[in-house]
C-alpha positions, 0 to 999 in steps of 0.5 A: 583113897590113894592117888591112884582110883582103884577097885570097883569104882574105877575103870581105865579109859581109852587113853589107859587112865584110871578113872572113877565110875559112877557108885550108882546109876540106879533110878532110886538113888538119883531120887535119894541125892534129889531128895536130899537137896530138897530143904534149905537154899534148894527149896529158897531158891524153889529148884525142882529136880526134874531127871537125872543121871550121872551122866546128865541133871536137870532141874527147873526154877520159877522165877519169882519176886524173892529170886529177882535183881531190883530191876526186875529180872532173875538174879544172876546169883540164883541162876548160879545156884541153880547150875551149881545145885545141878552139877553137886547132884550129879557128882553125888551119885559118883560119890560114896559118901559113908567113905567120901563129901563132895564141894563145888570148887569153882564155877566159871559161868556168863549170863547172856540173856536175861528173863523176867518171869517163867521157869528156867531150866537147869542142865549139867552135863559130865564132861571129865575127871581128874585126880588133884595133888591131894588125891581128891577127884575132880570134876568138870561139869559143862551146864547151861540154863534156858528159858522157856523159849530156849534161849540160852540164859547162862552158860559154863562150868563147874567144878566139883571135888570128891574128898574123903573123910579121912583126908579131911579129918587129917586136915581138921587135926593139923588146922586145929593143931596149929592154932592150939 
C-alpha cells in the first residue's frame, strides 16, 4: 500500500483525511478473528471473547492460580495481555490479511487496583489512525479492564500496526542481504 490509503477501504474524514475503513463488519468475521486467537497464549491465559466490532472488543478472563503474582493477585502481565489481545482482534477486522499483518507496538497502561479472584472484563475501544513513515497504518486503541464490581483495575493505550507483506518481504530481504 503506498503512503496514501486508497481504494475501497479508505474514506476522507471531516478534516479531508484519507482514512482506512474497517474490511469487515460482518458478525461472522468478528468470529473467524475471535476464533483465530482461541489456542495458544490466548487459551493459557483462559480470554474469552465475549462481542465485538471494529469499533469495540470485549472479552473476559478469570483469574486463576497460574495468572497470579506470588502474592496472590492477577499478575499485571496477564492483564496486559489481555488488553493487547483485545486491541490486535479489533485491528484484525480492518486488516486484510491475504495482503496485510498486524503487530501491537506499544502499550502504555497503569494498574490501579488489584483483584484477587473473579472474572476480569477486558474493553478495547478504537480511538484513531494514522499513516507511519514507512506507509504502515497505525492505531490507537483506549482499553481498560474492570473487575466484577466495576472498579477500574487497569487503564491505557495500545498501539497496533498494519503492515503489508510485501513491505515486509522487502524488509527480510534487505536484513538478510546485510548479514550475507
Amino acid at each position: 500500500m503506498s503512503q496514501e490509503l486508497q481504494g475501497e477501504h479508505a474514506e476522507d474524514d471531516e478534516r479531508g483525511l484519507h482514512l482506512r475503513k474497517p474490511v469487515s463488519v460482518e458478525r461472522d468475521e468478528v468470529q473467524k478473528s475471535f476464533d483465530r486467537r482461541a489456542a495458544g497464549f490466548v487459551e493459557t491465559l483462559g480470554i474469552e471473547f465475549v462481542s465485538g466490532t471494529p469499533y469495540r472488543i470485549e472479552g473476559v478472563m478469570m483469574v486463576k492460580d497460574s495468572i497470579r503474582q506470588p502474592h496472590g493477585f492477577l499478575h499485571g502481565g496477564a492483564t496486559l495481555a489481555l488488553l493487547e489481545t483485545l486491541a490486535s482482534a479489533g485491528t484484525e477486522l480492518w486488516t486484510n490479511l491475504d495482503e496485510e499483518l498486524l503487530f501491537g507496538v506499544d502499550v502504555h497502561v497503569r494498574h490501579r487496583n488489584s483483584v484477587a479472584e473473579g472474572a476480569v472484563h477486558g474493553f478495547a475501544e478504537f480511538e484513531r489512525q494514522e499513516m507511519s513513515k514507512t506507509g504502515a497504518i497505525k492505531q490507537f486503541w483506549k482499553v481498560y479492564a474492570l473487575d466484577e464490581q466495576g472498579l477500574t483495575v487497569s487503564e491505557g493505550e495500545v498501539v497496533t500496526k498494519i503492515v503489508s507483506r510485501e513491505y515486509l518481504a522487502k524488509r527480510r530481504e534487505r536484513n538478510a542481504q546485510r548479514s550475507a
